[in-house]
Structures are given as structure tokens and as C-alpha cells.
C-alpha positions in Angstrom: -25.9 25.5 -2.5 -28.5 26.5 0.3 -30.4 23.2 -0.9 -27.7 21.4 0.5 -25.8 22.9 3.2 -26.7 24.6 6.2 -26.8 28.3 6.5 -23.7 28.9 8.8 -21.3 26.8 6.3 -22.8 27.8 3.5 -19.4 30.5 2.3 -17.6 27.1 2.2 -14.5 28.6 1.1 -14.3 31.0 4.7 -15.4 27.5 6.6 -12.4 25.9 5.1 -10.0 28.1 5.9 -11.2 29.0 9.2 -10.8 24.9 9.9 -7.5 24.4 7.9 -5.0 25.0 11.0 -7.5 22.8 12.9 -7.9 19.7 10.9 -3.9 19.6 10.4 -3.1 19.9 13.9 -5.7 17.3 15.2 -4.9 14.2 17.3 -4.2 11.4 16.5 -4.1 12.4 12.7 -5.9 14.6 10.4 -9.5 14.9 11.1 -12.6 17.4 12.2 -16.2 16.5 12.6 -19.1 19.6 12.1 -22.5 19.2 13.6 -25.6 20.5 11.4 -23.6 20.8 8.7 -26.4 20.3 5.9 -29.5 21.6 5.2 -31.5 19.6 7.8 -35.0 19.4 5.5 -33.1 17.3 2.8 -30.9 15.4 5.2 -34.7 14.6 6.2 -35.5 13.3 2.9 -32.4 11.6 2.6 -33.3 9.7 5.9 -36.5 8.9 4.9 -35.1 7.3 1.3 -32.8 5.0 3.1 -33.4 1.5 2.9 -33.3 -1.7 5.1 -29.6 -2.9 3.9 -30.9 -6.3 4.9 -33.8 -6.8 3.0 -31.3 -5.6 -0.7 -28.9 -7.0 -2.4 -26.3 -5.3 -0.3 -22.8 -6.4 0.4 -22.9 -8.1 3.5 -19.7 -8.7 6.0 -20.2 -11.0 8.8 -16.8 -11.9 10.7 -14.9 -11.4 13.9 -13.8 -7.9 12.9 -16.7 -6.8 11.2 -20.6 -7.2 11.1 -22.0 -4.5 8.7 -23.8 -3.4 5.4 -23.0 -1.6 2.7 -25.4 -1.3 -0.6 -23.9 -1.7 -4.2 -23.1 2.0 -5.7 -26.1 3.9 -6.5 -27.9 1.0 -6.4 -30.0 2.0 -3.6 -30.0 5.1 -3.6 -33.2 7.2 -4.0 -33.5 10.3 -5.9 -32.8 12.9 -2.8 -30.3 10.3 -2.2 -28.5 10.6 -5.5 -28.6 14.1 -5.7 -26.9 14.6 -2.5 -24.1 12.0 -3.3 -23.3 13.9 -6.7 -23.0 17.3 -5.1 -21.1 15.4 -2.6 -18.6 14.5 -5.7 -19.0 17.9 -6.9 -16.5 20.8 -7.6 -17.6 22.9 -4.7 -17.4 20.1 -2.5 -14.1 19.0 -3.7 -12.9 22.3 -3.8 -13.4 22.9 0.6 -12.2 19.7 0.8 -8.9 20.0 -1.0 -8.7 23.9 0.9 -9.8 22.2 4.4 -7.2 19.4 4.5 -4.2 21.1 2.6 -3.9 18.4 0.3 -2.0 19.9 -3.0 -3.1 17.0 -5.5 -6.0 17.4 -6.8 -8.8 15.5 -5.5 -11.4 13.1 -7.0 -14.6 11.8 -6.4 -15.2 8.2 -6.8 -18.6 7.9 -9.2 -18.3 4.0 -8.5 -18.8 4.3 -4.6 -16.9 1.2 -4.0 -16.9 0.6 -0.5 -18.8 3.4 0.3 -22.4 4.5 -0.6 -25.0 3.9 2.5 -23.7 1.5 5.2 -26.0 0.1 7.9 -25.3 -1.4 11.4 -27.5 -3.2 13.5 -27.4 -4.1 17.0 -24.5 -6.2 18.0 -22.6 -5.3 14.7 -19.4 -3.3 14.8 -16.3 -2.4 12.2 -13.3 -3.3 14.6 -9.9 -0.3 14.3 -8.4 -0.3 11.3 -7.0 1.6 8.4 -8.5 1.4 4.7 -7.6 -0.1 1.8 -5.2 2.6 0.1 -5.8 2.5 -4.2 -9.0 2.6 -5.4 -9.7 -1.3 -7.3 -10.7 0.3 -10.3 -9.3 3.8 -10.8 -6.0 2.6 -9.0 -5.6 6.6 -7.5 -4.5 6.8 -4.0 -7.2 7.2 -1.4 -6.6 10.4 0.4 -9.6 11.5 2.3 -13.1 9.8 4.4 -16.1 12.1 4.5 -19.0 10.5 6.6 -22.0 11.8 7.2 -24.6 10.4 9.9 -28.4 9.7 9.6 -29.2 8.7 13.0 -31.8 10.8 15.6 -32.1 10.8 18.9 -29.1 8.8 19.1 -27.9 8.2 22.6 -24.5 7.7 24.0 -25.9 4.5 25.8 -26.7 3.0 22.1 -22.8 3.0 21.5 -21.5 3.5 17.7 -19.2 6.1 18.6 -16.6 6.7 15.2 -13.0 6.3 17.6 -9.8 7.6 16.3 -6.9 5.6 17.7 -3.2 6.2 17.9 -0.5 4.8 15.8 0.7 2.5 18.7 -3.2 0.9 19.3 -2.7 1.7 23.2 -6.0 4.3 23.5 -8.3 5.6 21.5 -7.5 9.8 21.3 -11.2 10.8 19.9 -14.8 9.7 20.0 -17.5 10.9 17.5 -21.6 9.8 18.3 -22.9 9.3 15.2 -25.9 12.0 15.5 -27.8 13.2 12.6 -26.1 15.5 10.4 -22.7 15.2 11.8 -20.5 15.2 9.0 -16.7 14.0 9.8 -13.9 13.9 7.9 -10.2 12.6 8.0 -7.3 11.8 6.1 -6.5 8.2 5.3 -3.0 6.6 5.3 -1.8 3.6 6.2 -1.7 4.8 9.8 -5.1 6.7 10.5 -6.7 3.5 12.5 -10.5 4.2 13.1 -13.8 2.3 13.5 -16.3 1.4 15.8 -14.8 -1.5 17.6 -17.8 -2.2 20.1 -20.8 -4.2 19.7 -23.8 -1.7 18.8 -26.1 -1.8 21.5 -29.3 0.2 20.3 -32.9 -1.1 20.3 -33.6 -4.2 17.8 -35.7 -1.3 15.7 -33.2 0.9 15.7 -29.6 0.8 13.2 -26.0 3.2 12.8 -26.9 4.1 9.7 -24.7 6.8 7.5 -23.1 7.7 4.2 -19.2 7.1 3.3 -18.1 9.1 0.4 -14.1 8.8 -0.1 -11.7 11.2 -2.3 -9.4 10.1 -4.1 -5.8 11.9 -5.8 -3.1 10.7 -8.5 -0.2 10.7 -6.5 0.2 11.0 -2.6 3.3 11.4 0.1 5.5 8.8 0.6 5.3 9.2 4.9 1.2 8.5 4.5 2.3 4.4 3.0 4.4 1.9 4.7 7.0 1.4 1.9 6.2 -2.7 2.6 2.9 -2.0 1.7 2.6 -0.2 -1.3 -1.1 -1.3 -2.1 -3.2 -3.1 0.4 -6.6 -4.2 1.5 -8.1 -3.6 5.3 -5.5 -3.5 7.8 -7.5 -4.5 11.1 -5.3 -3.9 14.0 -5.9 -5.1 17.7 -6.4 -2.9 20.7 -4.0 -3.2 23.6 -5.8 -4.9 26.4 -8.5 -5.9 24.1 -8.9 -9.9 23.9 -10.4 -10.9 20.8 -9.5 -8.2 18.8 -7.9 -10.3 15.4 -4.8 -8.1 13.9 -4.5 -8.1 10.1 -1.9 -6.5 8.7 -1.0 -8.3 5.9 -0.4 -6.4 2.2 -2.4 -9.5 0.9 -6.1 -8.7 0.0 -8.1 -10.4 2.8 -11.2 -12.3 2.0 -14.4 -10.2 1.4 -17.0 -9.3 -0.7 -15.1 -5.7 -2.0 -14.7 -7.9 -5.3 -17.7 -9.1 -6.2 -19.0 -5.6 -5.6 -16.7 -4.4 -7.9 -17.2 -6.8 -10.3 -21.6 -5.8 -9.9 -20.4 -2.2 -10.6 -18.7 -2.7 -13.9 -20.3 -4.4 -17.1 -18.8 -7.9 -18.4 -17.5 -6.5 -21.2 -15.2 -3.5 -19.6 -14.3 -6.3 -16.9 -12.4 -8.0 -20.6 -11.5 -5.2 -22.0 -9.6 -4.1 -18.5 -7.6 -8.0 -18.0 -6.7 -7.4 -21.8 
């Protein structure tokens, strides 16, 4: 465990349920964020492994709500990189998570990393509010948690990239997060838990937001975390009050992107068949 985690959290059961009340009660839904959470010499390595997302075959989104990378799975991953990721997907892991957020399904990893893995953002990209897709394309389990954990040094509040947690009605946005190195943050993910990073990135050219996503998945969820009209959907992007420009799509229907080729990358032909049989 100390090869991943930092001293101070490293009793992660205590950590959970010194947090529990915390994360439950938080505005504008479900969420913490811990700083130096890991072992700082991997998170080091783990830096140093990560790649430029625009030189690999990465999934690419480039439209008014969203300018980002993401890489393909473990695709890109290097070995400290991989290591990390799994224990991230492991039973201890899944175990503070499950205690933290008081979730009483059990919780899943997703071993496919579809839509999350390592995501990179450049200067003048953003990921406009919104909340995630909700069933996993694959597994079809119910998303139920976002863990992210941040890469960048020296990042500074004039560079922008804050992770903003906005209220159900899109009037203000209730929580800002800089995306520093080794600032892990979590939150729950329903229908209604509108996030992103809705301004243009404004860091050096040589400089990028760089970070992991891992998301947890459970068989089964609430009924008050869905709108009952939207019993599976993609990307809901919703617009900010006093925000021209912002596009608002809330539509149940998939939108347009590259989240199914990517799937269809992860999975061999043959399973791909086997699965439309």
C-alpha cells in the first residue's frame, strides 16, 4: 500500500470514515477532493510516463463544448502507469471508496477504461458543464462514482483548468478544484452532478491539464440519481446562465463522438459478433 498512497491516508479505512459525513453533505452534490494523497515518488514516475495525447492514436474531441484528449484504454499507458490504474481498480481501493461515499451496491472497476484512462488538455481547450453518460457501453452497469487524479506542477490559478461543480439549476458554479499534482477528487455521478471545466485553458503553449479519470461502476443504482425520461444517456452538456455560447444538450439520444469507435478499438472483432448475436 505505502507504494502507492501517501503516508497520512495510508489506514484507508479510518480516512473513509473520517470523510463519510463530509462527502455526503457536500454542495452542490456528493464530492471531496484530498491533496497529496499518493505516494508523491510514483505519482513522479507516473508523470514522467505520460505521453503527448496528440502525437497517439488517442481519441480526439474537437467541438464547441469540448476540445480534449483522451488515450484508448491501456493503450498508453506505461508500466508505473498500469500498475497504478489496477490498484486503482483494486479491492482496497474499491473498498474506501464504497465506505467514503455510502454507496450500498457493490462497486466495480471498469478494466476497459472507456472514457477514462489519461486525458490531456491544451491551451485554449476546455470540457464545457455537464453530466456523464450513465451505463457503461459495454458492461451496461450503472455509473456511480468519478475518481480524478491530477498530474500537473506548478500549476497556477492564472493557467485556469479549475474542475467546477455547478448547481442543478446552472445559475453558479458552488465549487472550484485547481488541478495541482496529486489532488485526487472524487464525486458521485447522476444525471444531475453537472461538472467540467467550462473555460478556455489558458497555460503556456508547453504546458497541458493533464490527469487520470478512473470511473466505478455498480449493478443497480437509486431511482432519484436518473431522470426517469432518461433512463440511459450519452453527455448531457448544459448551458450556464449568463453564459453566451454555451450549447445545451440534453437529449437521451447518444450525441455524435468518438466514445464508439473507442469502444469498438477496445474489444476484438469477434466478441463485437458474438455480443450483436
Amino acid at each position: 500500500m505505502k507504494r502507492y498512497i501517501n503516508e497520512q491516508y495510508l489506514n484507508l479505512s479510518t480516512v473513509a470514515g473520517n470523510h463519510a459525513g463530509q462527502y455526503a453533505h457536500a454542495s452542490p452534490f456528493p464530492n471531496i477532493y484530498f491533496k497529496d494523497f499518493f505516494n508523491p515518488d510514483m505519482l513522479e514516475k507516473v508523470l514522467k510516463e505520460f505521453p503527448d495525447l496528440a502525437q497517439k492514436d488517442a481519441v480526439k474531441f474537437d467541438n464547441p463544448n469540448e476540445k480534449k484528449l483522451g488515450g484508448k484504454g491501456e493503450q498508453p499507458f506505461g508500466e508505473e502507469t498500469k500498475q497504478f490504474m489496477h490498484f486503482l481498480n483494486s479491492q482496497p481501493f474499491l473498498e474506501f471508496l464504497q465506505q467514503l461515499t455510502g454507496i450500498h451496491e457493490p462497486l466495480i472497476g471498469d478494466p476497459y477504461f472507456v472514457g477514462g484512462g489519461l486525458h490531456e488538455i491544451k491551451r485554449g481547450g476546455l470540457l464545457k458543464i455537464h453530466a456523464d453518460f450513465n451505463k457503461h457501453p459495454i458492461l451496461k452497469l450503472d455509473r456511480r462514482i468519478n475518481a480524478l487524479v491530477y498530474l500537473n506542477k506548478d500549476w497556477k490559478e492564472e493557467y485556469g483548468g479549475h474542475f467546477e461543480l455547478w448547481d442543478r439549476s446552472m445559475t453558479h458554479c458552488e465549487k472550484k478544484i485547481l488541478p495541482e499534482f496529486n489532488t485526487l477528487a472524487i464525486f458521485s455521478t447522476t444525471t444531475f452532478s453537472y461538472h467540467g471545466h467550462p473555460n478556455p485553458l489558458d497555460c503556456p503553449e508547453d504546458r497541458s491539464r493533464k490527469s487520470l479519470a478512473l470511473y466505478y461502476y455498480s449493478n443497480g443504482r437509486p431511482k432519484e440519481e436518473v431522470d426517469e425520461s432518461l433512463s440511459q444517456h450519452s453527455t448531457i452538456f448544459k448551458a450556464r446562465e449568463g453564459h453566451a455560447g454555451d450549447e445545451q444538450v440534453n437529449s437521451g439520444i447518444p450525441r455524435p463522438n468518438p466514445l464508439k469507435q473507442f469502444v469498438k478499438d477496445l474489444i476484438p472483432p469477434i466478441f463485437i459478433k458474438l455480443l450483436r448475436r
